[in-house]
C-alpha positions in Angstrom: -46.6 33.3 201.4 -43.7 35.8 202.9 -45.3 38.6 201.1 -49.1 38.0 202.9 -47.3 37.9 206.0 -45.7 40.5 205.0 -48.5 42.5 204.5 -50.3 40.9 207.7 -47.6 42.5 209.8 -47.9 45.9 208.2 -51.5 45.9 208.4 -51.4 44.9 212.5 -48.4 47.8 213.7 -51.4 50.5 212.1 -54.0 49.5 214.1 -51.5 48.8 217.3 -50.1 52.3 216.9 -53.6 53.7 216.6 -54.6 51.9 220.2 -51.6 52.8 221.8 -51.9 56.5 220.8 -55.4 56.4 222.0 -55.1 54.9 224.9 -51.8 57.2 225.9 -54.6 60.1 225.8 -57.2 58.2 227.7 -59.6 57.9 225.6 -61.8 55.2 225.3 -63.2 54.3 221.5 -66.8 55.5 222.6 -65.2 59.2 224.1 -63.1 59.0 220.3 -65.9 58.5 218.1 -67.9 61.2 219.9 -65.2 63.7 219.1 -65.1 63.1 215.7 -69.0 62.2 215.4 -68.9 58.9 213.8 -69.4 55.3 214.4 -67.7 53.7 217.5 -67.6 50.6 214.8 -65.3 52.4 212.4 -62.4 53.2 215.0 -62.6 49.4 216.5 -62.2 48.2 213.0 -59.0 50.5 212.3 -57.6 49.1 214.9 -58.5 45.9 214.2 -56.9 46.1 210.6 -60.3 45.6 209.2 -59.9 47.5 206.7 -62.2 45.4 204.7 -65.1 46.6 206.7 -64.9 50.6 205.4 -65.4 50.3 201.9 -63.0 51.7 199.4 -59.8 52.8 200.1 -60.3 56.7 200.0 -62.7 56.0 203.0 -60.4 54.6 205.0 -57.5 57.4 204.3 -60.6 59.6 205.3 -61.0 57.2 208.7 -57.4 57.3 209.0 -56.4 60.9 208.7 -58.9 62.2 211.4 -58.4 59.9 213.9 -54.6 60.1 213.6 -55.7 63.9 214.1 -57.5 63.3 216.8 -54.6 61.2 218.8 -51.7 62.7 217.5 -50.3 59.8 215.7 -47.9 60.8 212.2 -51.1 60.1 209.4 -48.1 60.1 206.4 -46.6 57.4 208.3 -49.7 55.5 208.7 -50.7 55.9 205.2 -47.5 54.9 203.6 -47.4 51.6 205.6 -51.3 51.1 204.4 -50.6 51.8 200.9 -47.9 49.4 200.9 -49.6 46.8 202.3 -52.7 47.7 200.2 -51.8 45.2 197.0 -52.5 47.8 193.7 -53.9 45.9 190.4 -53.7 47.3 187.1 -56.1 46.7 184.1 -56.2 43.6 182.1 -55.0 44.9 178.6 -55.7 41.4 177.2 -59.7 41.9 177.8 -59.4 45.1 175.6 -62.4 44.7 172.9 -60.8 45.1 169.0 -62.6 47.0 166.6 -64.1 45.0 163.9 -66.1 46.6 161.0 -69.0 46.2 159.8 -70.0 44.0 157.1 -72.5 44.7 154.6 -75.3 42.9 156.5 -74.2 45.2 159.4 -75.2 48.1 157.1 -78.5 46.6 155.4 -79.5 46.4 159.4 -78.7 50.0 159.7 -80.5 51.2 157.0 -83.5 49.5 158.2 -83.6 51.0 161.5 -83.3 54.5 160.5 -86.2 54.2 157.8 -88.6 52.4 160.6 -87.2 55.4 163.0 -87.8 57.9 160.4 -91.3 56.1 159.5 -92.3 56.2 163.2 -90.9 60.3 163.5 -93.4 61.1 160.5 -96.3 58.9 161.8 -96.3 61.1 165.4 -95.9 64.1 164.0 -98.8 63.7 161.5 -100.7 62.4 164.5 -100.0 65.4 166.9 -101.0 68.1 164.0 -104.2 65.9 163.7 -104.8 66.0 167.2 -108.0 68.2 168.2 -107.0 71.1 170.2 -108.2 70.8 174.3 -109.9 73.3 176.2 -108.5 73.9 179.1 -110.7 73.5 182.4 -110.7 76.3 184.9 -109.5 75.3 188.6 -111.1 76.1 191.9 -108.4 78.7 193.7 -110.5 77.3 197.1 -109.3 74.6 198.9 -111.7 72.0 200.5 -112.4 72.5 204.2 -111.6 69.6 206.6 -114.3 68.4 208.2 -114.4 68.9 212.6 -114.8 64.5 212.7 -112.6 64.0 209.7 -109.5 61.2 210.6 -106.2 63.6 211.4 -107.7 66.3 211.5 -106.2 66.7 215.0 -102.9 65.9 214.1 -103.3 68.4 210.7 -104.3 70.9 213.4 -101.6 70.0 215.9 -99.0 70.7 212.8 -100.5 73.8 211.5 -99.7 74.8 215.7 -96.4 73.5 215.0 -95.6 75.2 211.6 -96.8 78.6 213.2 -95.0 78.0 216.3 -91.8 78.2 214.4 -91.9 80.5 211.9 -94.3 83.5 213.3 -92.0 85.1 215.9 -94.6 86.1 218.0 -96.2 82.6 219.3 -94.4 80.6 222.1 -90.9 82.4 221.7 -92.5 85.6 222.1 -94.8 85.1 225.1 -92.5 82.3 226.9 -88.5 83.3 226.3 -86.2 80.9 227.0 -86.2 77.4 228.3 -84.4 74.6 229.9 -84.2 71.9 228.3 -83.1 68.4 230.4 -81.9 65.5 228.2 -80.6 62.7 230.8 -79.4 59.7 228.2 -79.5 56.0 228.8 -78.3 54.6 226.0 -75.8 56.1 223.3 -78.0 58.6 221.6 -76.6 61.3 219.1 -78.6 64.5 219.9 -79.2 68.2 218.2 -81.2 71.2 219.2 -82.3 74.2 217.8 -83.7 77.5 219.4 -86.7 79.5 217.6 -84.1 81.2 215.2 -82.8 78.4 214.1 -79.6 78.7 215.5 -77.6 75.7 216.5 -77.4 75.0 220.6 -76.1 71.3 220.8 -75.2 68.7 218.7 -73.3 65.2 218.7 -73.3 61.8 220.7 -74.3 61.4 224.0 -73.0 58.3 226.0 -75.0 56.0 229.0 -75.1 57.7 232.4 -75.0 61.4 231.2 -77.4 64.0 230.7 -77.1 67.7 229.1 -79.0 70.7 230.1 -79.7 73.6 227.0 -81.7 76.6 227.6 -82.5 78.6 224.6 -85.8 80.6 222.7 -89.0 78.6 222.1 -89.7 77.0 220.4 -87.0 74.2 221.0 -86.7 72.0 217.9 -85.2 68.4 218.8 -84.1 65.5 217.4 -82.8 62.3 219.1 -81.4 59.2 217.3 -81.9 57.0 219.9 -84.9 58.3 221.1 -85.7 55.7 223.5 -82.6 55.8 225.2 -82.9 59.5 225.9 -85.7 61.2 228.8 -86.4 64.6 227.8 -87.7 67.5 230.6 -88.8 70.7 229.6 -88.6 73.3 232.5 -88.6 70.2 234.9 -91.5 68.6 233.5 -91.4 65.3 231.6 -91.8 65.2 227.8 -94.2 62.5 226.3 -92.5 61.2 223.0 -95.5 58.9 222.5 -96.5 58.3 218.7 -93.0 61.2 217.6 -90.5 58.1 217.5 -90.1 56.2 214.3 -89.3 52.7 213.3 -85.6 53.3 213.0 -85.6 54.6 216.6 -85.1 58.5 215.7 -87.6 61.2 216.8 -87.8 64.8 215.7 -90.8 67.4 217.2 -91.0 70.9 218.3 -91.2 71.9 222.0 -93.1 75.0 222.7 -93.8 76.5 226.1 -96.5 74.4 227.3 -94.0 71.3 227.1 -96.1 70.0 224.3 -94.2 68.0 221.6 -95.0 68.1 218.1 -93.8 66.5 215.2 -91.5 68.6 213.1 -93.3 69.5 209.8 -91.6 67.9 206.7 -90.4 71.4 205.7 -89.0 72.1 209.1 -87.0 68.4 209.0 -85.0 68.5 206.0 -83.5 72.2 206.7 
């Protein structure tokens, strides 16, 4: 009993420290976790001692070390007191499997599968060298044309606008230069955006209440993980995200000069 208190009392001067040092910088949990780009959840439960709640131990050294970074607490101290109140348990040696050899029914067995394995072997290979030779069949190099009323054939043609957009050089980043882009956030949305090169312009959490102005080479390439959280302008206008944001909330599309969004092509999104 004196040792789980022990350990208790460890456990609770980390996560006190951790607050302490946090709050001396006045920081909030939300403004920490922005920093470092991670979960607000994961700093509460350090603080908390939940240690429970990030996994293994090397994740919550991981936690540990860059939020002690990030506050300027002593991360050696820290991890000493957690590994000491972190109980370690070695292997059971008495669950070791012995070796026990095999008897001559063991063997017989043996010997039975390798002469159906060796049975089966000669059988396929007999019946590939048997095996009538195919002809191959020529294929069409065309590709079938979509028809004008086909279903999605206005979104294929919307992302075939997209996929050009983006890669040509000489579409909407050539005839429009840059662009403001407006992102005024209602909720806690993490955000990134790309210019026409593919160069990085912003990227990270967003809290309530704020908003972020980029201006950069069209076509703008977005992506929003709380997309309805988040009202997007392009050049002052308003951007319709109707039918871009998914089930789990996030939206990713291509803005090009006209304010038109697109959905990012599957290529584009996993860059």
């Amino acid at each position: 009993m004196a040792t789980s208190e022990a350990g208790g009392g460890t456990r609770a001067r980390i996560g006190a420290r951790l607050r302490a040092a946090r709050e001396a910088r006045g920081l909030t949990t939300l403004q920490a976790a922005e920093k470092l780009h991670v979960d607000p959840r994961i700093l509460e439960a350090l603080e908390a001692d939940d240690f429970g709640a990030l996994g293994a131990a090397v994740y919550v050294r991981g936690h540990l070390r860059r939020y002690a970074e990030l506050i300027g607490e002593q991360y050696a101290e820290l991890a000493s007191l957690y590994s000491g109140a972190t109980p370690v348990t070695g292997p059971d040696l008495t669950r070791i499997p012995h070796h026990v050899p095999p008897g001559p029914a063991s063997r017989l067995v043996k010997l039975a599968l390798l002469l159906l394995i060796g049975v089966a072997v000669a059988g396929l290979v007999w019946w590939l060298l048997t095996l009538p030779a195919a002809h191959p069949q020529p294929v069409s190099a065309e590709l079938p044309a979509i028809a004008p009323d086909a279903p999605g054939s206005a979104s294929a043609a919307r992302l075939e606008t997209a996929i050009a957009a983006e890669h040509s050089g000489s579409g909407a980043a050539g005839a429009g230069g840059e662009a403001q882009l407006a992102l005024r956030f209602s909720a806690v949305s993490w955000v990134a955006v790309y210019d026409g090169s593919g160069k990085r312009l912003e990227e990270g959490f967003n809290r309530p209440d704020s908003t972020r102005t980029v201006t950069g080479t069209l076509p703008l390439r977005v992506v929003l993980g709380n997309a309805p959280g988040v009202a997007v302008q392009l050049n002052g206008q308003k951007v319709a995200l109707e039918g871009l944001v998914h089930r789990d909330g996030t939206a990713r599309f291509l803005l090009d000069r006209s304010g038109h969004a697109a959905p990012v092509p599957p290529l584009v999104a996993h860059q």
